[in-house]
Each structure stands twice: as structure tokens, then as C-alpha cells.
N, C-alpha and C positions, 0 to 999 in steps of 0.2 A: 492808409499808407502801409506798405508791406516791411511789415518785424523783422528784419536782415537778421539781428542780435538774436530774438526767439525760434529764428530758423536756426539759426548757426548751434545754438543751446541742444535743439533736437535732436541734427543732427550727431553730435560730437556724444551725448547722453545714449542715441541708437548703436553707434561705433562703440563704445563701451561697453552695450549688455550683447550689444555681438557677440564682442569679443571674449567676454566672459563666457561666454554659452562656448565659443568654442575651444576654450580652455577646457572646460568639463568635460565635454565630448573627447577632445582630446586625452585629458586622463582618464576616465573609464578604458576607453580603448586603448590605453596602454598599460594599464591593470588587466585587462584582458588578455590582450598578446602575451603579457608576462605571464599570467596562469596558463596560458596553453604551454608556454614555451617548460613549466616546472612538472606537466603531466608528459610530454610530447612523451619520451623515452620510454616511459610507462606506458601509454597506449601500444603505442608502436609495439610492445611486448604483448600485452594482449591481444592485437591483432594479427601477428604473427601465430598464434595459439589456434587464433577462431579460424584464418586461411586453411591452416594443415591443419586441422579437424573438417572445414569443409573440404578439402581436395578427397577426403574418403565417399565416394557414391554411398557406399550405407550409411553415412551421418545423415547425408540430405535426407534420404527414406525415413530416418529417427527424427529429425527436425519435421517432417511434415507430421509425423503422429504425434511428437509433442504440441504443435499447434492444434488440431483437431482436437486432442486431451484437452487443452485449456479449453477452447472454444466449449467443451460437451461440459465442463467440470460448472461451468457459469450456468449453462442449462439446467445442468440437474442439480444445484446446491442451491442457484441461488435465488433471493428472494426478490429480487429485483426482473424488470425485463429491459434487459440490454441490449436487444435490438432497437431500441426506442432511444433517442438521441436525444430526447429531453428527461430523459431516466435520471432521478435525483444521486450527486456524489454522494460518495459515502461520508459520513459524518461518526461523530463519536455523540451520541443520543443517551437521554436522559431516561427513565421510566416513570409512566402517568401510575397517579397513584388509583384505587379500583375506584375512589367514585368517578374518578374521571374516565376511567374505561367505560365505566355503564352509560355515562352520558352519552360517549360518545357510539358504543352502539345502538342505544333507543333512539340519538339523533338520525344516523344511517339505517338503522328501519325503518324509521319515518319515511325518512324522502324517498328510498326504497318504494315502497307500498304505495306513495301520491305518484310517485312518475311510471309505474307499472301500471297504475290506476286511471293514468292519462296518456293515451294513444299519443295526442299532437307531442308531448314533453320526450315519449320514448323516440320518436322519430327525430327529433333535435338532438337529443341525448348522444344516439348512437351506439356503442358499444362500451360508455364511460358507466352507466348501471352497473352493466354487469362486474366492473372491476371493481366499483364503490361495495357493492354487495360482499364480493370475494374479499375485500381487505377488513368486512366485519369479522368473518369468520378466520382468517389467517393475514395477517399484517405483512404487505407486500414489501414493506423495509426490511424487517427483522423477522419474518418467517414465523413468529409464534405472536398467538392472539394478543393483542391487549397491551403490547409494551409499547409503542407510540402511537399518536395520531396518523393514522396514514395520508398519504397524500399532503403534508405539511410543506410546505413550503415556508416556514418562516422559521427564524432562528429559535423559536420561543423552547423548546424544547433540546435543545444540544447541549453540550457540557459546556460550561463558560468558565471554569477552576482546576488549575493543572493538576493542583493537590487531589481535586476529586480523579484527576485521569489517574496519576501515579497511584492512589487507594485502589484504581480498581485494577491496574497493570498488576499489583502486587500479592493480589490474587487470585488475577487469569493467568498468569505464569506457572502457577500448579497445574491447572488443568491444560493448557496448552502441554507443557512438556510431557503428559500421558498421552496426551495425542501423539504428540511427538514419537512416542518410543513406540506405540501403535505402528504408525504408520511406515516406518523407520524399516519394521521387521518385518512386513509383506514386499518391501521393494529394494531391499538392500539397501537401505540407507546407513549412512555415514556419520557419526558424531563427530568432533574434533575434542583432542582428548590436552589437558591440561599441561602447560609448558613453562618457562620462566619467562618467554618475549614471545612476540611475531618472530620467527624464522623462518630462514627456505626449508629445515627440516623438522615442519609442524607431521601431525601425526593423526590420522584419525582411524577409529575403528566402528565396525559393524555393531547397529548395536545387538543383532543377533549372538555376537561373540561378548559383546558386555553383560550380556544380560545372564550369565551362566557365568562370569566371571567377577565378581565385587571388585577387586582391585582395580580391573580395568573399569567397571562401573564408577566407581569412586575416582577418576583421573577424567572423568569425559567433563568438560566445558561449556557447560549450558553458558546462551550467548546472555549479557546484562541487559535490564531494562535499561532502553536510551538515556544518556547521560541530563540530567535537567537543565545543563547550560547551553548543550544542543538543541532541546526541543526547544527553550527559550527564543532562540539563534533561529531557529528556522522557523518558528511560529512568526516572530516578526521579519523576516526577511522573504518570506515566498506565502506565508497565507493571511497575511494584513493583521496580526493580532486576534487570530480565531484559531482558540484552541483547539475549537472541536471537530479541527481539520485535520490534526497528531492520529494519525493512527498507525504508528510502528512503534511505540513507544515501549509495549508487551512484544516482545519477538523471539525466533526460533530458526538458525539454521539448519540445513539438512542437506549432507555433501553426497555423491555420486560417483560411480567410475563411469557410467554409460550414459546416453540418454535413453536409450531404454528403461532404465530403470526410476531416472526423473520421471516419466511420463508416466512408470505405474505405479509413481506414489502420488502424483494426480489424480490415478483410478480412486487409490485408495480413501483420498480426501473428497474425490465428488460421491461416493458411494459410503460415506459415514455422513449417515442420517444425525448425528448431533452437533452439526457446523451449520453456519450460513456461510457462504464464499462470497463475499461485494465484489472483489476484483482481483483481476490475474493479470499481471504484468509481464508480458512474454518478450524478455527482449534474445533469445535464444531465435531471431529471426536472419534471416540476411541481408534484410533491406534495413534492417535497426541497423542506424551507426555506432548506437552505443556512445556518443559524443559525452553526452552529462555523465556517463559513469566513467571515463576514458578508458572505453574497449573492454572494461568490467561487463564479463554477460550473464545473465541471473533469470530465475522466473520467481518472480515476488506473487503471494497469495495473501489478499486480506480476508478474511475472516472473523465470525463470532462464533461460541459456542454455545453451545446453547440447552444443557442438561438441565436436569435437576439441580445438583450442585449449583452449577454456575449462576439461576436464580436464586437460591439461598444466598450464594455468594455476594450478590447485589452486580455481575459481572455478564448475564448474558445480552446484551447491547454492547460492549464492550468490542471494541475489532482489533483485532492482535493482525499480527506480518508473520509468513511464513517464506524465508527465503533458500530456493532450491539451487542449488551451486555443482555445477562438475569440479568434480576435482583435479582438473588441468588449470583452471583459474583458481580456486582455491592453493596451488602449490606457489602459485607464485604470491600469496598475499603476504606482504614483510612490513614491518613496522616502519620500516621508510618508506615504503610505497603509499604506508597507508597513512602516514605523515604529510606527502606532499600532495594526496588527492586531498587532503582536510584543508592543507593551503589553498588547494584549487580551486574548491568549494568554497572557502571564503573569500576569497578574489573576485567572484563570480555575484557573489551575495546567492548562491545556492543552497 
């Protein structure tokens, strides 16, 4: 006999978690709409900026050599191959300790010497020997021998302790900011020089002119290591509780009047043989919307260094952020602006 009651239960139970579903739906997307609607005025200012910088024909010529720059800057820095689409993210990595380096290259000369030793295994193989080989002698992650297993794929090895990232943030921030000031003085770069707030009449100087000046040395604004409630905030909201996904936490601004001159403190960073460069984030494009930044446009470079120091340091695996800014966007950056994009970002769960 057919359950009229237990239909009718189903039913009216399926009408309910409908409609709950489409309650949530409904407020997300009007958490949304609301976050657009508190950057709207702000973008719109930023894009107003990026149009009349493009309506100049010699920008576009500038924008195409700053993309080629990135493109060459991944080539020649980094340790990775990023034409390869299954090329591991960048991660914040641990260091193996030396017995386990030896293991691991007497393991990889082994299989080395049995599959060069067997004709049928090399023709299976293909072209993965020879990379297995190459990552004995220089570690296709991190560019110098011995500091991870290469070719890992599992978590076993990444930072899993914020405390340990902020330990080693707090002193790659030394050497990062010598790069900094390095690279700053072959390309005209820009500091921003210390104020009482965000305002529309922030200030930045060459640091060719600081560097012969103390005063003005002593007024430049190195940016802070990321705030810990932030990195908290976006470890769980965008990378599922994996810390060892934080890699801006160590950072460095560097401002611009040209893009010329952006692009050849790219030179100068793919041609300083003691960084690894993981990734270059080019949004200085036309067809970038720039949506997630609202009309904010930037070329962010991650990096590690990778001296001598920086292995005594316990810091070269370590990947710091290097962000490149024109200072047509930087002029507009104000403490309310930068107030309502942290709104917008958290509206977003970004």
C-alpha cells in the first residue's frame, strides 16, 4: 500500500533543505555584490590610471618587454621547468638532514647505472633518467644540491609550523633587503620613505639618493613581515590549513616611474646568480582584469636566496615576495583605500 504520510514527510523535508540551500546561495551572493559594490570606486580609479597609461603607444612597447623579462627572468633563475604544466607549486620546504642527502644520491645512482645498464628500461623511461640524474647533482626545486628530495610529491617534507616560517622570515628579511638595495640601484628603484599614515602625499626616494644620504636612509620604510593574523586568515580561507603554501610572509616592495625601468630590475634579478625565482606574477598585462586586486597592477616575484649566509642562516629554501609597483598606482594607495580592499577581501573569503 503506498505511504501517502511518508511521501508527503519527503517531500515537505526536500522543500526545506531547498530552501535552505537557497538561502545560502542567496547570501553569499549578496556578500558578494556587497564587496564589489565597497571596491567599485576604487577599481574604477585604478582603471582609469591603467587606460591613460595604455592610450600611450610606447607603454604598450614597455608592457611587451616587461612580459618577455618575466618570461626570460623564469628561464634563467629558475629551478624549476615551467613549461611543464604538471611542474610542482611552489611550497615553503624543509631541509633533509646530510644522512639523508647520501641516501638519497647512492639511491639515484643506483637506478641511474641498472636502467642505463638496461636498454628495454631506458627506452621506457624516455627522457625521465636523464632529469633523475640531473636533480642528483643540482635539485631541480631549489637549485642547490642536497636541500630536498627531488621530484617529491608528497607533503613529507614542507613546513607544517607558522612559528618555523616567521623564524626563518625574520632572518631572510636581512638578506632579502640587500638584494633589495642591490637591485634598486641598477634600475632606478624606488623605496617608500616613512610617514605618520597612508596618504595621497606619501613619498618615495631613489635609493641611489639614500644611499649617500643617512637621513634619508634612515626615513625609507622597509615593508613588515605579514601580519600573523593575516597569514592565519588566509592559510585557512584559500589554502585548506597548509602552511607551507604562505610564501609572502618575508616581503619587499620596489616602486618605479617607468616600466622600463621595472623590467630592468627584472634584468637585474634574473641575472643575480644567488636567488632562485619560483614564480613571476605579471599582472602589468591587458588582458589581466586585475579583478582580485580591484584594478591594483603589480608584478609580484617569488624567490629564495640562496648564499652562503642564507644556509648558515637555516633560510635558503625559504621563498620570500618581491613586489614591483609603478608609482602611478602606488600614488594612489591611502589608508582607506586600503581599508576597504581588506573589507573586500574578507567578504570574498580571499
Amino acid at each position: 500500500m503506498w505511504d501517502l504520510e511518508g511521501f508527503l514527510y519527503a517531500v515537505v523535508a526536500g522543500i526545506v533543505f531547498l530552501g535552505i540551500a537557497v538561502m545560502l546561495i542567496s547570501l553569499r551572493l549578496s556578500a558578494v555584490n556587497s564587496a564589489y559594490l565597497v571596491i567599485s570606486d576604487d577599481r574604477a580609479l585604478y582603471e582609469q590610471v591603467w587606460e591613460k597609461l595604455c592610450d600611450d603607444p610606447n607603454f604598450k612597447g614597455s608592457l611587451a618587454e616587461l612580459r618577455k623579462q618575466c618570461e626570460r627572468a623564469l628561464v634563467q633563475r629558475s629551478a624549476q621547468n615551467h613549461g611543464d604544466k604538471n611542474a610542482p607549486k611552489i611550497r615553503q620546504n624543509n631541509r633533509l638532514q646530510h644522512f639523508a642527502v647520501w641516501s638519497t644520491d647512492l639511491i639515484i645512482g643506483t637506478i641511474g647505472m641498472v636502467m642505463r645498464a638496461t636498454p628495454v628500461l631506458r627506452i621506457i623511461q624516455g627522457g625521465r633518467l636523464e632529469n633523475l640524474m640531473a636533480a642528483r647533482q643540482t635539485n631541480v626545486r631549489t637549485g642547490k644540491r642536497g636541500t630536498l628530495l627531488p621530484f617529491s610529491g608528497s607533503d613529507t617534507y614542507y613546513v607544517k609550523c607558522i612559528d618555523q616560517l616567521y623564524a626563518q622570515a625574520s632572518e631572510a628579511e636581512v638578506l632579502l633587503r640587500r638584494k633589495i638595495r642591490k637591485w634598486a640601484f641598477v634600475s632606478q628603484g624606488m623605496l617608500m620613505m616613512q610617514q605618520e599614515d597612508f596618504s595621497q602625499n606619501a613619498e618615495w626616494v631613489l635609493w641611489a639618493q639614500a644611499k649617500a644620504d643617512k637621513v634619508l636612509e634612515n626615513r625609507i620604510m622597509w615593508t613588515k613581515n605579514k601580519k600573523p593574523e593575516r597569514a592565519v586568515d588566509k592559510c585557512l580561507k584559500r589554502y585548506d590549513r597548509k602552511i607551507y603554501q604562505l610564501v609572502d610572509i618575508c616581503r619587499e616592495s620596489l616602486y618605479f616611474q617607468t616600466v622600463a625601468d621595472m623590467t630592468q630590475c627584472l634584468k637585474a634579478m634574473s641575472e643575480d646568480i644567488d636567488i632562485v625565482i619560483d614564480r613571476v606574477k605579471n599582472r602589468m598585462v591587458t588582458e589581466d582584469d586585475a579583478s582580485l586586486t580591484c584594478g591594483f597592477r603589480k608584478v609580484t616575484v617569488n624567490l629564495r636566496i640562496r648564499t652562503w649566509e642564507a644556509e648558515q642562516r637555516g633560510v635558503e629554501s625559504h621563498v620570500c615576495e618581491v613586489r614591483l609597483i609603478l608609482i602611478d598606482f602606488a600614488e594612489l594607495m591611502t589608508e582607506e583605500r586600503h581599508k576597504r580592499y581588506v573589507e573586500y577581501r574578507d567578504k570574498i573569503g580571499a
